[in-house]
C-alpha positions in Angstrom: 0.0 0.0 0.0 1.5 3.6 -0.7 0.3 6.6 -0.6 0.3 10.1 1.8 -0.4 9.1 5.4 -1.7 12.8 6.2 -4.3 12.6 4.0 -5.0 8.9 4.4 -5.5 8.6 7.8 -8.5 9.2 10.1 -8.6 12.4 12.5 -9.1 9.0 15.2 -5.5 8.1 14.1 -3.9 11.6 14.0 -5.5 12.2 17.6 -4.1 8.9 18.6 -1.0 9.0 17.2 0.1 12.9 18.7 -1.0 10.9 22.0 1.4 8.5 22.4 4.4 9.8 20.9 3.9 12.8 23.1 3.1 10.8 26.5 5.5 8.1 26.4 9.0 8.0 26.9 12.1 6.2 25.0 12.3 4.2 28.1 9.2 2.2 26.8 10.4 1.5 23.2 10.4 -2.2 22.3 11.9 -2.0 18.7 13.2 1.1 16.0 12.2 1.7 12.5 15.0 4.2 11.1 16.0 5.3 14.3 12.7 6.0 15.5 11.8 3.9 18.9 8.5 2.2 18.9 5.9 1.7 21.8 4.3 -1.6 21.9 0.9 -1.6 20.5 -1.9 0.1 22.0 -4.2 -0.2 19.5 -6.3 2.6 17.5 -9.4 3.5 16.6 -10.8 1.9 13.6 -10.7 3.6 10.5 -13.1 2.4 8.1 -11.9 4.2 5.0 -7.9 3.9 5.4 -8.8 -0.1 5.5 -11.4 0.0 2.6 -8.8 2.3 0.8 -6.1 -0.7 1.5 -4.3 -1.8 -2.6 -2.1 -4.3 -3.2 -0.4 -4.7 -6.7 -0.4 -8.3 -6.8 1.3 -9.3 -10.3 4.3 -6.4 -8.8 4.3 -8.4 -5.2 4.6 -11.4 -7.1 7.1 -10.3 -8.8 9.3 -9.1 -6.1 9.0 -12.7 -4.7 10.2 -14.3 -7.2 13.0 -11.9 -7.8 13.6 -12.5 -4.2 14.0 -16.2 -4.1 16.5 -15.5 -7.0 18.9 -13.7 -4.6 22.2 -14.5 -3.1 21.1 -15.6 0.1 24.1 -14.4 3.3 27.2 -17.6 3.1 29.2 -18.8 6.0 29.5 -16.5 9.5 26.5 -13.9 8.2 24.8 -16.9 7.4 25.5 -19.1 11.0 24.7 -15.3 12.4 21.1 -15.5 10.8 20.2 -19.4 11.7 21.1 -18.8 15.4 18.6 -15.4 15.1 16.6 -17.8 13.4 16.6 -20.2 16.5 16.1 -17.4 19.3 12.9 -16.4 17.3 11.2 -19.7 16.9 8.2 -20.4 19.0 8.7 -24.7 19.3 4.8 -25.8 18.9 3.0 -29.4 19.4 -0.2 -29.2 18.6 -2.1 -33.2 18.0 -4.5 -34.7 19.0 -2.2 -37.2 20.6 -0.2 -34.5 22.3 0.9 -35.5 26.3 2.6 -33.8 28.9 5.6 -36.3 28.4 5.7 -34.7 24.5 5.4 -31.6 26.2 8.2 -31.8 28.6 10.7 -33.4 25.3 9.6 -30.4 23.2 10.6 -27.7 26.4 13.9 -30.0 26.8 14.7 -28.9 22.9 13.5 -25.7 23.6 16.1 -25.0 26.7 19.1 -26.8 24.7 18.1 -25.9 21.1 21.5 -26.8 19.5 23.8 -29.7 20.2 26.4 -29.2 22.6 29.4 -30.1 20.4 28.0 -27.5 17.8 27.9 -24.6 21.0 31.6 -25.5 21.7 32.8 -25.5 18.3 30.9 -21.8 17.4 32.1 -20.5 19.8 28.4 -19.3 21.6 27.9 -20.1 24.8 28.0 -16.8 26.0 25.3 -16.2 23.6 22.7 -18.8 26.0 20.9 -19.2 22.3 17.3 -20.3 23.1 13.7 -20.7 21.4 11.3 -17.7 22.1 8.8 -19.6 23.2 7.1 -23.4 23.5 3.5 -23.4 22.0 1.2 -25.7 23.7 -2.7 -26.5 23.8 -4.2 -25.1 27.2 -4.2 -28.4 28.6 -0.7 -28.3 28.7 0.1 -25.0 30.0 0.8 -26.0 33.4 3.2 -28.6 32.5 5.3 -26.4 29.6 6.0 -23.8 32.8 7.2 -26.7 35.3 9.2 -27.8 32.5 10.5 -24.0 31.7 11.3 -22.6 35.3 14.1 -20.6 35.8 14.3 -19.3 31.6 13.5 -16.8 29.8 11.5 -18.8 27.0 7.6 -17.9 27.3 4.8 -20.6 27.5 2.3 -19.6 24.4 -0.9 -21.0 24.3 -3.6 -21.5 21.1 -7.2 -20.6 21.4 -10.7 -19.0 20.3 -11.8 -22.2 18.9 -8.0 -23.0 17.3 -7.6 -23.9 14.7 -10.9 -22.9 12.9 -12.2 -19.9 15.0 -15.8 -21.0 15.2 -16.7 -21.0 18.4 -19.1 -18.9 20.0 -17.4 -15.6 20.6 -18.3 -15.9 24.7 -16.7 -19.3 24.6 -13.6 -17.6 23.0 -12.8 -15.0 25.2 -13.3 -17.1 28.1 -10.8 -19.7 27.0 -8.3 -16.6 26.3 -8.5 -16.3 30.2 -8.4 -19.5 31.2 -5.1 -19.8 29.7 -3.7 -16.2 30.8 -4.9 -17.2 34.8 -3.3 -20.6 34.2 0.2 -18.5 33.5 0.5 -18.3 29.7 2.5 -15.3 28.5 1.5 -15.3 24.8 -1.8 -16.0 23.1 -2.5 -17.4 19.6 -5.7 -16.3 18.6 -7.9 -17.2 15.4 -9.8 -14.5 13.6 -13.0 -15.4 12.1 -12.4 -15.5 8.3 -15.8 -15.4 7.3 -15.6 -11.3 8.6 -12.8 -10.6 5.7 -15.1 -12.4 2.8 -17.9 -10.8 4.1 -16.1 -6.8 4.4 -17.3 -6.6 8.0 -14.2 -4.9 9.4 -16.1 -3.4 12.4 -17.3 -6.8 13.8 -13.6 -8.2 12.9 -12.0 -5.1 15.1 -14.3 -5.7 17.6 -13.6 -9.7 18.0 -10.2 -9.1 18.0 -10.2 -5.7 20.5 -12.4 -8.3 22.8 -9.4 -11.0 22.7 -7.1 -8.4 23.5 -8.9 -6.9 26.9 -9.2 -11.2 27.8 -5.3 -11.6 27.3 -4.5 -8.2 29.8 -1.2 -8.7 29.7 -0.1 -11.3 27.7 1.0 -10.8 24.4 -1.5 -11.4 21.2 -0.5 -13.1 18.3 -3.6 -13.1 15.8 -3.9 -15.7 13.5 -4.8 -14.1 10.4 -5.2 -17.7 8.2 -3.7 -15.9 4.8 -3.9 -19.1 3.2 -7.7 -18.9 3.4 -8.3 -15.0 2.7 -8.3 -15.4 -1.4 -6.4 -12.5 -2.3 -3.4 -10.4 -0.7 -5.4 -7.2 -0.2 -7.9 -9.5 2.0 -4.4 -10.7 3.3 -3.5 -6.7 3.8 -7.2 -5.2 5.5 -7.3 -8.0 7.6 -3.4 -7.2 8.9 -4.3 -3.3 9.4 -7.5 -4.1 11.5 -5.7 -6.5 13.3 -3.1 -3.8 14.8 -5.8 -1.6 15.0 -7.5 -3.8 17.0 -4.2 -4.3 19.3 -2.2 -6.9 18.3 1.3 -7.3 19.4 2.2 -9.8 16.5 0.1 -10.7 13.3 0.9 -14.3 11.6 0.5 -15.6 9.0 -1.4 -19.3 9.4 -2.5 -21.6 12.3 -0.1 -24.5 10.1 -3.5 -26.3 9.5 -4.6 -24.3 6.5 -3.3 -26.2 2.8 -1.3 -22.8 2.1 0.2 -21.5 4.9 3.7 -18.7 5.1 4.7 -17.4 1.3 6.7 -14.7 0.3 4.4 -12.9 -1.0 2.1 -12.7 2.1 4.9 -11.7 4.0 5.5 -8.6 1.6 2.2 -7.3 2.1 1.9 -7.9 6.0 5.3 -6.8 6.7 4.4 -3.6 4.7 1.4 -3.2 6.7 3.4 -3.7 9.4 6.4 -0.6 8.4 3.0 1.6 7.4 1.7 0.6 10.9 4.4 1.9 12.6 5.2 4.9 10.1 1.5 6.3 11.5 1.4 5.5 14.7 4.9 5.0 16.7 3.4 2.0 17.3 5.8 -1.8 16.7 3.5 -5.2 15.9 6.2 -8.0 15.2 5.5 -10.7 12.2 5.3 -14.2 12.2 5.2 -16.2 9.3 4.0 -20.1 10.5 4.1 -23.3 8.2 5.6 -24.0 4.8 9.0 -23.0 6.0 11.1 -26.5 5.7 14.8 -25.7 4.9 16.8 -23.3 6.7 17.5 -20.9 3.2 13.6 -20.4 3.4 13.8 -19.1 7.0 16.7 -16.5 5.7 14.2 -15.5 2.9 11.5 -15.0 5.5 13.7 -13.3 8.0 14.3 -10.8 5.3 10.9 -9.9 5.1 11.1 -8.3 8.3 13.7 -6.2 7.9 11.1 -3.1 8.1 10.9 -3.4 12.0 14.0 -4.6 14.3 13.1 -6.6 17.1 9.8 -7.5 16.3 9.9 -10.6 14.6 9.1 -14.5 15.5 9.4 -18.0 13.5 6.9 -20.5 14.1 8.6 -24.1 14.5 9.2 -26.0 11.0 10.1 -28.9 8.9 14.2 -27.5 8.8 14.8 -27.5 12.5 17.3 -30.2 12.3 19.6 -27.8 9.9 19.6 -25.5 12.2 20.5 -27.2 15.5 22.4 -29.8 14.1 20.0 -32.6 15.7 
């Protein structure tokens, strides 16, 4: 999306914006675009038109992605550099039907000692204490994946609303969003209800998603956007802007479940949204492209795609964990 943000924007959004720059303090910054600290999301009001008004130039997004895959991708130190980023953004996720606490405690194992001790000593890292973000558990298992992670830094995330399809009753979705938050979760993966971005009805999406946000209090929100079932990239884009809108700390991609989960392209457009976001506002949302990433070149490609907001970025658990921790 281009365009002039002056003109664009709602007087909600310029009202909001002078707000928070002018009432918080550096001290509160959680990432930078261009030298500019960002705030962690608030939220806004929403803005009908500057989402309706949302393009996307598909066949040039397109484009760029596959002139992007064509690329030189980093080689040897830059490239160990990026994998071990790579690792410390990953969010390590079991989510079966068969899933049990035993899985649960492996998978939190993995996530303390990510990399193979040999491979620490011969890198030269230890200092660096590399470790996942964060395990991603069903609520059932939320009291066992913080036993298992006492004592570290890694957070305990937890899916809900009616994961993976979102269809729940809306009452029964916000309640299960607290549930997990009293039983100690620090993150939240919530599911949007697609049916909202078919049908254009942006206010009812903003106000699901602003009602998942008061239920998590303060845990982060990461919402589940489901690109691989939104039809087109400018879907892909309204549904990313009334998302932050709406409060999210993260927006990603897919719940892994869909048949078309991270690409490229998506990333493009919601990592744009994402710069735009943060352009207008002062505000950060981090990224978080989940699924279809399966060799470790794909996660470099992916990791590019965020380069429009340090900090603020997070890799869902995928097929090419073995290339990167040498197990």
């Amino acid at each position: 999306m281009s365009g002039d943000y002056d003109q664009r924007r709602g007087v909600a959004h310029d009202l909001m914006r002078r707000d928070t720059v002018s009432s918080e303090t550096p001290a509160d910054a959680i990432a930078h675009l261009a030298g500019r600290p960002l705030l962690a999301n608030m939220g806004i009001p929403l803005d009908l038109d500057y989402v309706k008004d949302v393009r996307i130039n598909t066949s040039a997004v397109e484009r760029r992605a596959q002139t992007h895959v064509a690329r030189r991708t980093v080689k040897k130190d830059w490239q160990a550099a990026w994998l071990l980023r790579a690792i410390t953004c990953m969010d390590l996720t079991t989510l079966s039907g068969d899933d049990t606490d035993e899985r649960v405690r492996r998978l939190c194992a993995k996530a303390r000692q990510p990399i193979r001790q040999d491979l620490v000593e011969k890198l030269g890292i230890a200092e660096l204490d590399i470790k996942v973000a964060a395990v991603c558990v069903y609520h059932t298992f939320v009291e066992t994946a913080l036993h298992a992670l006492g004592g570290t830094r890694i957070h305990v995330a937890a899916v809900s609303t009616g994961f993976p399809a979102g269809l729940s009753p809306l009452t029964e979705r916000v309640a299960e969003i607290r549930r997990s938050v009293e039983a100690g979760a620090q993150e939240i993966d919530v599911v949007i209800t697609r049916a909202h971005v078919f049908g254009g009805r942006w206010q009812a999406l903003y106000d699901e998603i602003a009602a998942f946000k008061q239920a998590c209090g303060t845990a982060h929100m990461k919402v589940i956007l489901g690109t691989g079932d939104l039809l087109t990239l400018r879907n892909v884009a309204r549904a990313s802007w009334v998302a932050m809108m709406a409060g999210a700390d993260f927006i990603k991609t897919s719940t892994g479940k869909e048949p078309t989960n991270a690409t490229l392209p998506v990333g493009f457009v919601m990592t744009r949204a994402i710069r735009e976001y943060a352009q207008l506002t002062g505000m950060a949302v981090g990224f978080k492209p989940a699924g279809g990433i399966r060799t470790a070149k794909q996660s470099l490609r992916n990791s590019d795609c965020r380069g429009c907001v340090e900090n603020c970025f997070a890799l869902a658990r995928a097929v090419f964990w073995e290339t990167l921790s040498g197990n």
